[in-house]
C-alpha positions in Angstrom: 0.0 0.0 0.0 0.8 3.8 -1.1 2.0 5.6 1.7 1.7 9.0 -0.7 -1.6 10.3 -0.5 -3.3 14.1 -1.5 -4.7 15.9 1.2 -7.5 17.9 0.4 -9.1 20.7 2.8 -8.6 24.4 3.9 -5.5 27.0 5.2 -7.3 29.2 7.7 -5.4 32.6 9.8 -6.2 34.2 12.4 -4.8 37.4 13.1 -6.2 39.0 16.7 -3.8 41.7 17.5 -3.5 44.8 16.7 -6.9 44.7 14.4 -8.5 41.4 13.5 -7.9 39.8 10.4 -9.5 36.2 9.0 -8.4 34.1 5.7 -9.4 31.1 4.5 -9.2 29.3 1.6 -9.5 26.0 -0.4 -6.1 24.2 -1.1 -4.7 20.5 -1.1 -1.0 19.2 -0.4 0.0 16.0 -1.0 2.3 13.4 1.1 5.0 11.9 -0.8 7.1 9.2 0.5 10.5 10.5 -0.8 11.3 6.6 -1.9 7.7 6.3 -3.8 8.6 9.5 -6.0 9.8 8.1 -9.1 7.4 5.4 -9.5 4.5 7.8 -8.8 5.5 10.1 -11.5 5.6 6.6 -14.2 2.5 5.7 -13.1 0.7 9.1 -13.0 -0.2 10.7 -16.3 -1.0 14.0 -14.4 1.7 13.8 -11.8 5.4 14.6 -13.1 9.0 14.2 -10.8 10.5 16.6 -13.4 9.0 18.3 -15.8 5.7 20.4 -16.9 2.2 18.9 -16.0 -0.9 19.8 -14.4 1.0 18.9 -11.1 4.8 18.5 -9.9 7.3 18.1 -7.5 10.4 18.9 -7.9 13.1 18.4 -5.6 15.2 21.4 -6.5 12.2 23.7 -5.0 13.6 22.1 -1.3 17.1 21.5 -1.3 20.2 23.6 -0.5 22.6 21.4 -2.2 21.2 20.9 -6.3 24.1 17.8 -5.9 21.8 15.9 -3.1 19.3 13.4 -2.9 16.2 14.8 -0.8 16.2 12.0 1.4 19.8 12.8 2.2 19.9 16.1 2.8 16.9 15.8 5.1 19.1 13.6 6.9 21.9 15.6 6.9 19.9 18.6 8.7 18.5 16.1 11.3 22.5 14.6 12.1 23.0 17.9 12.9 20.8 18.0 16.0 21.3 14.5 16.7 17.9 12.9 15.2 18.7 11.2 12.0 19.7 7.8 14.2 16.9 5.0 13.4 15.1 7.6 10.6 13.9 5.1 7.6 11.9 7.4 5.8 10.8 10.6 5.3 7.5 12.1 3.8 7.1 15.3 2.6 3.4 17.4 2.9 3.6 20.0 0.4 1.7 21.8 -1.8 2.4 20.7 -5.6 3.2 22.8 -8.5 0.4 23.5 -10.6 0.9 23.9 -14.6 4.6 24.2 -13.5 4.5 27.0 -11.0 4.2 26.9 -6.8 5.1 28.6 -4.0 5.2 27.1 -0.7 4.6 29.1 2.8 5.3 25.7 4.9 6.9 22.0 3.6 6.4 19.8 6.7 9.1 16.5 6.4 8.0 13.8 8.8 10.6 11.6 9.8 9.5 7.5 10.9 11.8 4.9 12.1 11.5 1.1 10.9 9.0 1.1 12.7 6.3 3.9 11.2 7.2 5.7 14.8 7.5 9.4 14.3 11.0 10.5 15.0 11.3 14.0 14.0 9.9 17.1 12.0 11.0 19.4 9.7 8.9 22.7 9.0 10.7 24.3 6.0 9.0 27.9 6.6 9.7 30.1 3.0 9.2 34.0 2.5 8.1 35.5 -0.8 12.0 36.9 -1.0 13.0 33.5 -2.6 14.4 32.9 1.5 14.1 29.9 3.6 14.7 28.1 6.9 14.2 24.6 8.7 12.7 24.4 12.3 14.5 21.0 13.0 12.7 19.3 15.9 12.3 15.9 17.6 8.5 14.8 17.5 6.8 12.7 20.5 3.3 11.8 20.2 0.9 13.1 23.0 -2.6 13.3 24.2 -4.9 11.6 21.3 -1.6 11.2 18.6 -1.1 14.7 18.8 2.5 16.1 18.4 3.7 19.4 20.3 7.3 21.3 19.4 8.0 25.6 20.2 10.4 27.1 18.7 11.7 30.8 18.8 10.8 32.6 15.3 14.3 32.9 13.7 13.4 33.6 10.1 11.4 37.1 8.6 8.4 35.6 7.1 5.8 38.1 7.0 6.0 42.4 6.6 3.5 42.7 9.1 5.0 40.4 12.2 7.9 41.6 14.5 11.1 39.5 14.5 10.3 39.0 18.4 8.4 36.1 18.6 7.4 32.5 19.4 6.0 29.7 17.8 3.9 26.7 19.2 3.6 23.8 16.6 0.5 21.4 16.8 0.3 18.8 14.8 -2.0 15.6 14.1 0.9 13.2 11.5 -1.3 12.6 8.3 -2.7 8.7 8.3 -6.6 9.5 7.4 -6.7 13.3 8.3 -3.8 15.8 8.6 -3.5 19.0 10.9 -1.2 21.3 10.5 -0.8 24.5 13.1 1.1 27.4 14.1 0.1 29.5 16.8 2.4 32.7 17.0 2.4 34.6 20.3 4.3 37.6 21.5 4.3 38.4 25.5 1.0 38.7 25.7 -0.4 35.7 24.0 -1.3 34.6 20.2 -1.6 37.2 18.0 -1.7 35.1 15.0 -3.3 31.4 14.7 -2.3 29.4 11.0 -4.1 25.8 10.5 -4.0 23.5 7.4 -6.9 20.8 7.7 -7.0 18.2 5.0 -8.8 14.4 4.7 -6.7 12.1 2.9 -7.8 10.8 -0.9 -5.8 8.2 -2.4 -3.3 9.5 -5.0 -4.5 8.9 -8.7 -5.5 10.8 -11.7 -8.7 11.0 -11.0 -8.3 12.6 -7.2 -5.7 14.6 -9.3 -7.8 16.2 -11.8 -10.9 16.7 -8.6 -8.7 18.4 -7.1 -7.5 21.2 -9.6 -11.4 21.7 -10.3 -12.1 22.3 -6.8 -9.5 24.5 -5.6 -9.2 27.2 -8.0 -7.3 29.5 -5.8 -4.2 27.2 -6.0 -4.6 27.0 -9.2 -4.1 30.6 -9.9 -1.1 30.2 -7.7 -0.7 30.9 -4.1 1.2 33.8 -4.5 -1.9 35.7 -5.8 -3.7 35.2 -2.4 -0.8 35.8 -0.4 -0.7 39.2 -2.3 -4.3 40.0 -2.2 -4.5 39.2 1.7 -0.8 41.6 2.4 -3.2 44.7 0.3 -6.3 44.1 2.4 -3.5 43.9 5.7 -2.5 47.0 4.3 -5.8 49.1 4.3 -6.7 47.9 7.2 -3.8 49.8 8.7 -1.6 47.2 10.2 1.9 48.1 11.1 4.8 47.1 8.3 8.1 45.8 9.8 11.0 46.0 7.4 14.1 42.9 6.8 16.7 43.7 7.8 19.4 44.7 5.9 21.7 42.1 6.7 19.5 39.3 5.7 18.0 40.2 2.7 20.4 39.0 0.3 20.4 35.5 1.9 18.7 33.2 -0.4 18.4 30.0 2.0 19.3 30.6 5.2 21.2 27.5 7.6 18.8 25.5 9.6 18.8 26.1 13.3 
């Protein structure tokens, strides 16, 4: 059995502080098992590992290293903190290119052991400035399968969020629904509240081709909404916080 999947469901933010602000939109990711890749894309007509189709995943779009395997370089970041030890494989929730295009806010890499036990997470978290960096962290189920991680927000995402802040990661590991959240908070609590939501479909042409229909939002790219939401921040009067100097010419910046 496949254990690549497409995820279909809904990105939802919350913004509380200073002035409220709610989005939420229609999209669908899909789980690849980084060793099921290749024979995915020979037996999907609509599904391509290189290459233009109606979707696509390419591996340059996450790697730092264009002379790496995925699977290796994933591996790589979690030797670094001491959590590759026992990691079989790795699956990757993403959103797809569509027609040959994509952007995407947050890849999320979980990381099993022989044993389908979750090991470890990646969130690869990118900016519209081409930038991007890995929140590296070990994963322990909780309360109802549930996984918990906090990290301190190293990495200028959005123009309208101070540098000074935290996130708390919530996660339910895809097997027949997926959850995906990021609660940002400041001193005084959250001011912003991020959720992806998605029931799993098996992956074939058909789900494929249901899914481009339905989510026509991600088909006019991502980057659209995300610049249609920043002008409606922007009339509503919401504070803009500049990068800083130093960092803007870093393309990918190290993990942490």
């Amino acid at each position: 059995m496949s254990r690549s999947a497409l995820y279909a469901g809904h990105v939802v933010h919350d913004r509380t502080r200073p002035k409220r602000h709610h989005l939420r939109y229609g999209v669908f990711m899909l789980l690849l098992d980084l060793d099921e890749v290749e024979a995915l894309s020979a037996r999907l007509r609509l599904f391509s590992r290189r290459g233009w189709n109606l979707i696509g995943f390419h591996s340059r779009d996450h790697l730092d290293d264009p002379g790496a395997t995925l699977k290796d370089e994933v591996l790589a970041k979690l030797s670094v903190h001491g959590l590759a030890e026992g990691v079989s494989s790795i699956r990757v929730l993403t959103m797809p290119r569509v027609l040959g295009k994509g952007f995407n806010p947050l890849t999320v890499f979980f990381c099993y052991d022989a044993k389908d036990g979750l090991v470890a997470t990646v969130h690869a978290v990118r900016n519209t400035f081409g930038q991007r960096h890995d929140y590296v962290m070990p994963a322990r189920l909780g309360r109802d399968g549930w996984v918990e991680q906090a990290a301190d927000k190293a990495f200028y995402v959005s123009p309208f969020l101070p540098m000074d802040l935290r996130y708390s990661f919530e996660t339910r590991p895809p097997i027949e629904d997926v959850h995906v959240g990021v609660d940002v908070l400041d001193e005084a609590g959250i001011v912003l509240s991020a959720t992806f939501e998605g029931e799993r479909r098996a992956l074939t042409d058909g789900a494929i081709l249901k899914a481009l229909v339905g989510h026509p939002w991600q088909v006019a790219g991502v980057l659209v909404a995300i610049h249609w939401e920043a002008l409606k921040i922007i009339l509503k009067g919401f504070r803009f916080y500049p990068q800083d100097k130093g960092t803007r010419g870093l393309r990918r910046p190290a993990a942490t």
